[in-house]
N, C-alpha and C positions, 0 to 999 in steps of 0.2 A: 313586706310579707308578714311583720310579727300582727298588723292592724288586724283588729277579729276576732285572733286569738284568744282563748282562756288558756290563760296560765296562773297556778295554782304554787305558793311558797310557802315551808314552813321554816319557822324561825326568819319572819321578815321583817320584823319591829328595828331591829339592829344591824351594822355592820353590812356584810357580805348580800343577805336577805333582802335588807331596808335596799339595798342598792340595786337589787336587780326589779325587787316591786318599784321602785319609781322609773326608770329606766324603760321596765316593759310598759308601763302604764304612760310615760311617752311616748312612746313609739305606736301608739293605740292600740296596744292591748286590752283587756279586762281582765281586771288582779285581783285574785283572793287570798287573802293573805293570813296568815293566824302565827299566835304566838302568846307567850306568856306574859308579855309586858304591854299590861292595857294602857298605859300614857300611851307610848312610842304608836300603838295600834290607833289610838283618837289622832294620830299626828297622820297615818295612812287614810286614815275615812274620809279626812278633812283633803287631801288629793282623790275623793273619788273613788279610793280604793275597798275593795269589800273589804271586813276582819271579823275574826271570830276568836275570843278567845281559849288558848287549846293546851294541851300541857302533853307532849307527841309517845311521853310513855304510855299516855292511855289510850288504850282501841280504841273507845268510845270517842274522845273528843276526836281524833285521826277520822273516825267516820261521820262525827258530822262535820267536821269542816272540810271534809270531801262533796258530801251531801250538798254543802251548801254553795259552794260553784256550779252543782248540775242543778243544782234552783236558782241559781239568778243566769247562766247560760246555759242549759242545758248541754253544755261537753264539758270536757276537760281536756284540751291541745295539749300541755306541758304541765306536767307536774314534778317540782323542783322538792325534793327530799332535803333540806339543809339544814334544821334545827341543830342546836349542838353547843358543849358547854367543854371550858378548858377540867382539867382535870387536877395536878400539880403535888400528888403526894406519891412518898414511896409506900410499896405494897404493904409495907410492914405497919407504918403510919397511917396509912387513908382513914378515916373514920367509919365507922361499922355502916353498913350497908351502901357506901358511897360509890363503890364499885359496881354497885345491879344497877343501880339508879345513872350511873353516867352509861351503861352498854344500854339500860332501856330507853335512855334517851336518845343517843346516838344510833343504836340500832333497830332496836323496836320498832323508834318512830318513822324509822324506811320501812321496815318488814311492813308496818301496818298500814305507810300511806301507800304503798304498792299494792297490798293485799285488795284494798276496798276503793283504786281507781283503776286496777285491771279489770273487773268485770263492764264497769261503766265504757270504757276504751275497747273491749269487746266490741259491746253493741254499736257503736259509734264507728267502727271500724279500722280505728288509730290512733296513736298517741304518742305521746313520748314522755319518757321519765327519766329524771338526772339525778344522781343521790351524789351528793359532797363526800367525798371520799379526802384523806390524807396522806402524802410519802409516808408519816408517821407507822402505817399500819407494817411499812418494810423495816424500820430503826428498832432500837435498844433506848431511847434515849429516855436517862432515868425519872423518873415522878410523871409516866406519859401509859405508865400501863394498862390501864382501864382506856384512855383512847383511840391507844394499838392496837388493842382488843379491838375496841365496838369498829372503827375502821377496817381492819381487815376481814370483820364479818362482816361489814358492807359488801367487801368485793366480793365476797363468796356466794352471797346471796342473791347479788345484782347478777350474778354470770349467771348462777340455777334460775331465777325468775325471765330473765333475757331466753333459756332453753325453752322452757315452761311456754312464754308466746312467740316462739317462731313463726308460727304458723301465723302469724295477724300482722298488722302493720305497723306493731307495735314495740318503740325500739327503747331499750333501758340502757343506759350508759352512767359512767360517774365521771364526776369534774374536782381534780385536784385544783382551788382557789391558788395555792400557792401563800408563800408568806406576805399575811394582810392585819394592816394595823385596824383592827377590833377587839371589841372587847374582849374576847376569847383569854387574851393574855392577862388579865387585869391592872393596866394600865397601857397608857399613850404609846405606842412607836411609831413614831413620825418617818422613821426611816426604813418604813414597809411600806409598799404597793397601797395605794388609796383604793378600798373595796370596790368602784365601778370598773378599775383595770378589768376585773374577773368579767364583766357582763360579755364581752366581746365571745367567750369561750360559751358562756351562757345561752347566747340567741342562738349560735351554731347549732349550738343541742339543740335545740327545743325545735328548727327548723331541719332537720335532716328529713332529705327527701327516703321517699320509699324504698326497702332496699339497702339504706345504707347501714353503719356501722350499729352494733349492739353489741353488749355485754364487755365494752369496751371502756380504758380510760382515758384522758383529755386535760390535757395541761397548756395552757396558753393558744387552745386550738389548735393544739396537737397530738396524736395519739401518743400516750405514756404508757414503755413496759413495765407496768406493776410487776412486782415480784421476779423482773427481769423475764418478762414472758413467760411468765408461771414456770420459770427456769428449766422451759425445753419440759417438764415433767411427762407431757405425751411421748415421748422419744419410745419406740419400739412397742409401746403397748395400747 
């Protein structure tokens, strides 16, 4: 089912990303792939895979590396939001602007890859898009607070963007990976999930029939209450 498809990653040079571009692109996909690290990207091309290099805080590259999957296939089927960099100081500590810079990467670079493949997916009449989300964005846990942040502005903004195309066939979901030895951490844990575990939750998304779930989260290919189902909050009003 995934052959045919455009599916579109960012932050897929590494890790989580690298794993679901090669993965789709077996599965005979076509993969566009962008990221900030041009080795690992010459390591994508050389499997066939498209890349552009993209830095996801800025509009500008987010739109043309959108741009350039509707030039080499003209749709975009799945588009995988997943760029994103560890974090690791206390508030007090962090170094001066390291906090805008880690929310405009982690969030921005959803706000902006949604903003300029929902019109495309418009006209095309469907799509799907999955932003990598974290339990993190529910904890306290300390030197993580710039990713708690740009995380739980994912969900917030994945649910108002998911209201925004109700009306299309167009379904926005996020996917907690769960705990995955990449780089994220900066260094080896061999005793975390090896990142293709994640792809199984991955295709799901990306193939959800018409109709189904949006503005929804997904963990091991299964629905996850975030925030404990936004803790009943609708209750009476």
């Amino acid at each position: 089912m995934i052959e045919g498809k455009t599916i579109a990653i960012t932050g897929a040079a590494n890790g989580i990303g690298r794993a679901w571009a090669e993965l789709f692109k077996a599965d005979g996909a076509a993969v566009i792939a962008c990221d900030k690290d041009n080795k690992k990207l010459q390591e994508l091309e050389e499997l066939d895979i498209a890349t552009v290099s993209a830095d996801v805080s800025n509009p500008r590259d987010v739109e043309r590396f959108i741009n350039l999957a509707i030039r080499r296939t003209g749709k975009i089927d799945a588009l995988f939001n997943n760029a994103g960099m560890g974090f690791g100081y206390k508030l007090e500590d962090s170094p001066e602007d390291s906090f805008e810079h880690h929310v405009a990467v982690h969030l921005f670079g959803v706000v902006y890859g949604m903003k300029y493949a929902i019109p495309f997916m418009r006209k095309q009449g469907n799509g799907r898009i999955i932003n990598t989300i974290s339990r993190n964005a529910e904890t306290d846990v300390p030197t993580t607070s710039a990713y708690a942040a740009a995380k739980a502005g994912i969900w917030a903004a994945s649910r108002v963007a998911a209201k925004e195309v109700a009306d299309t066939d167009i379904l926005i979901n996020m996917l907690i990976p769960g705990p995955t030895n990449t780089q994220i951490w900066g260094k080896e844990m061999n005793h975390l999930q090896e990142p293709k575990a994640t792809y199984p939750t991955a295709k799901m998304l990306a193939l959800l029939d018409e109709g189904g779930p949006s503005a929804k989260v997904f963990w091991d290919e299964k629905e996850y209450p975030m925030f404990g189902q936004e803790n009943e909050i609708i209750k009476g009003k």
